[in-house]
N, C-alpha and C positions, 0 to 999 in steps of 0.2 A: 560980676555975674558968678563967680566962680566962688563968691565968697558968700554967697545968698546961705540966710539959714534955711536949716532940716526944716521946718516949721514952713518955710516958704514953698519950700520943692515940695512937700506933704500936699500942702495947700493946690499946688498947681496940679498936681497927678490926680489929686478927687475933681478937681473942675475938668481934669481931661478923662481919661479912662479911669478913673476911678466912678466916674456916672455909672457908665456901662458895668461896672462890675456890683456896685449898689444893688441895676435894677435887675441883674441877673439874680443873684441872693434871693431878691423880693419873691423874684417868680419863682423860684426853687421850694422858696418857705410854702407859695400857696399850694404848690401841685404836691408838695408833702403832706400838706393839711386837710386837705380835696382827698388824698389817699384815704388816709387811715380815717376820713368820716365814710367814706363809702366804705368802706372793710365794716365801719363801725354796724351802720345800718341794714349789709348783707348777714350777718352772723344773728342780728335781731330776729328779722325775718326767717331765717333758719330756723330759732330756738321758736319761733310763734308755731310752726306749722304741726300738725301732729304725725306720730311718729306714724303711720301708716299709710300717709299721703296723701290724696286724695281721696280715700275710699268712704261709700256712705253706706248708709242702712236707712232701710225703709222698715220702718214699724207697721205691719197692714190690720187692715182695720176689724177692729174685734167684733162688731157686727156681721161680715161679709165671711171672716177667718172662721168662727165657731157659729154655724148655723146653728146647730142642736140648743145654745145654749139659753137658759132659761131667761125669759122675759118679766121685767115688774108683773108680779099680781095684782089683776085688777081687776076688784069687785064687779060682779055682772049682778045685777038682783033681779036679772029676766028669769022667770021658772024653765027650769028643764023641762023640754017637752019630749017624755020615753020614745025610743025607734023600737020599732018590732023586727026583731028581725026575722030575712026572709027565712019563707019557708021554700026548701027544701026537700025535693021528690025524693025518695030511699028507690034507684032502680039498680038492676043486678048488676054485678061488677062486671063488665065486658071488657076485651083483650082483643081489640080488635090485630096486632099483628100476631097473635098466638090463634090464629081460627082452629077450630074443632077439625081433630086428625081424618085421615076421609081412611075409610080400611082397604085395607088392599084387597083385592078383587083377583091379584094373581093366583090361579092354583098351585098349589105346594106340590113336590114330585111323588108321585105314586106310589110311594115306599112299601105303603102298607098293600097296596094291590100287586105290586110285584111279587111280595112273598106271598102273597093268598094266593096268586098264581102257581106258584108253583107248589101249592099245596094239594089242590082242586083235581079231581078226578077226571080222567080220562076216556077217550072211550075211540076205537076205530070206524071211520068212516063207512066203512065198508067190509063184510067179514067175506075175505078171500085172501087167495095167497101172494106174497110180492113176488111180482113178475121181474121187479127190478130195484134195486138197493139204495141209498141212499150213498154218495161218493162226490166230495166236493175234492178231495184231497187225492186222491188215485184216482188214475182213469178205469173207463166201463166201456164195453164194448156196446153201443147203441145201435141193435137191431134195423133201426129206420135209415141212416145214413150210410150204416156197416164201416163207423170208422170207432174208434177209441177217444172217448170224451169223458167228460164230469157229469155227474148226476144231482140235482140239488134235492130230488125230494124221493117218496116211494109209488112207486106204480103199482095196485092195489088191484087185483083182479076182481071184477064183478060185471055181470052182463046190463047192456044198456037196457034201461028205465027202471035199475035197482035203484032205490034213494040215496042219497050222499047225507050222512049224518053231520053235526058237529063236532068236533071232537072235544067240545068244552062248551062251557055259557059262555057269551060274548054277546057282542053288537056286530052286526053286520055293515062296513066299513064303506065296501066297495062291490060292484057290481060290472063286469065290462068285459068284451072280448077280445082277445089275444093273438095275434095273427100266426104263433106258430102255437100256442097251449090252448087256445079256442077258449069255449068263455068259463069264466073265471070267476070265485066268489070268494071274497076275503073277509076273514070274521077278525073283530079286535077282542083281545083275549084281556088286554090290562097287563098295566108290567112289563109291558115291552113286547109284547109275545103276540102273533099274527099265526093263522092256518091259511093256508090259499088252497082251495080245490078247483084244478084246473080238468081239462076234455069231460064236462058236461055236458047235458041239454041244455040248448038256447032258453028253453021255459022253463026258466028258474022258480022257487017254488018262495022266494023272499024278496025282500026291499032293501035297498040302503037305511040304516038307521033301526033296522027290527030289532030288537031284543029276543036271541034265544036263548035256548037251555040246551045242556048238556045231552048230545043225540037227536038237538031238535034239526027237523029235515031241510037241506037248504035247495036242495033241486033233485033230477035222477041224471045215471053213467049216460054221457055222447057218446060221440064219435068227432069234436070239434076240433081236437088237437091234432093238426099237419102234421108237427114234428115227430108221432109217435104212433102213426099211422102203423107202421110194421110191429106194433107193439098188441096182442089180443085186447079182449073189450077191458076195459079199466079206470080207475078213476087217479089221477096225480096228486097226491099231498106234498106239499110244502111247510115246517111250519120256519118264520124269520123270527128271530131275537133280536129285536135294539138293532134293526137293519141288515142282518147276519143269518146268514139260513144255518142249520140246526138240522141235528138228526131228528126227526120225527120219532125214532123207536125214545129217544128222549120219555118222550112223557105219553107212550104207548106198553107199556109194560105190562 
């Protein structure tokens, strides 16, 4: 046994484990070969695809894309038949949100009758002497109460049912009696400027709304003013400015 040739013991190891090592090789060879064909056919596939992936584009359609665009010509040999076209009224151009301006209706301030005012001739109610002064700013000794007070206007001596003139043209404002100056007639002079002649006759000799002139007569001297009772017969002038009573000898000169 010991003496068996190489050739024998060869022989013996391929029928024993030399099987198994054959069919190992085999299977080695095929899953070598199974590789490199699948490597082969992934790399194809690679090179097949395009280099942007999947991406596509849609060409859209030239009919639907360029409405405008010009169609086959195609003869028509129907006769044109003319359109008249409409006619068309010519009316004035109107603007309706621009309506026609409406004017103003406010009066403008009296500028110019304020200085005619005090341009305008004067004239004293009554030709007598002042029994009592005009004093808004110092006190006056007031005969009727016997105390030291303000004076707003002049007390003009003249005996009752002398006339009481105007001392200017005006409008005749106001009419009314006065519970301590008794009745009272106020003329509007324009320009801010009022006369008030108070201790009249109740029978005034005018209306609200008259129009006089310059010395035209508005009543005669009372005896209607309480407060001036201690005062001889007379008539009171007042004249107010823009609210503001005013020296009478003002526009008495």
């Amino acid at each position: 046994m010991k003496n068996r040739s190489f050739l024998s013991k060869l022989g013996d190891f391929a029928m024993g484990k030399g099987f198994y090592i054959v069919l190992f090789l085999c299977i080695a060879t095929i899953g070598i070969s199974g590789y490199y064909l699948l490597r082969t056919v992934v790399n194809d596939t690679r090179a097949a695809a395009p280099a942007g992936g999947g991406a596509s584009v849609t060409i859209p359609d030239q009919s639907t894309a360029n409405p405008s665009a010009p169609t086959p010509n195609v003869k028509d040999d129907t006769p044109a038949i003319p359109v008249k076209p409409p006619v068309v009224e010519s009316t004035p151009n109107s603007q309706p949100d621009d309506p026609e301006p409406v004017k103003d209706t406010t009066p403008e301030p009296d500028t110019a009758s304020s200085k005619e005012t005090l341009s305008k001739v004067f004239t004293w109610p009554v030709q007598g002497a002042v029994l009592r002064d005009f004093s808004v700013e110092t006190l006056s000794l007031d005969p009727t109460l016997g105390d030291w007070r303000t004076h707003g206007g002049l007390d003009i001596a003249a005996a009752q049912g002398v006339k009481v003139l105007s001392i200017s043209a005006g409008t005749v404002e106001q009419i009314y009696t006065d519970g301590l100056m008794g009745t009272t007639v106020v003329v509007n002079h324009g320009g801010g400027l009022q006369s008030w002649y108070c201790n009249l006759d109740e029978d005034v000799l005018v209306e609200a709304g008259d129009l006089v002139d310059i010395g035209g007569e508005l009543g005669t001297v009372g005896a209607s003013a309480i407060a001036e009772v201690g005062v001889a017969s007379h008539v009171h002038l007042e004249t107010i400015l823009d609210g503001q009573p005013v020296d009478p000898r003002e526009y008495l000169k």
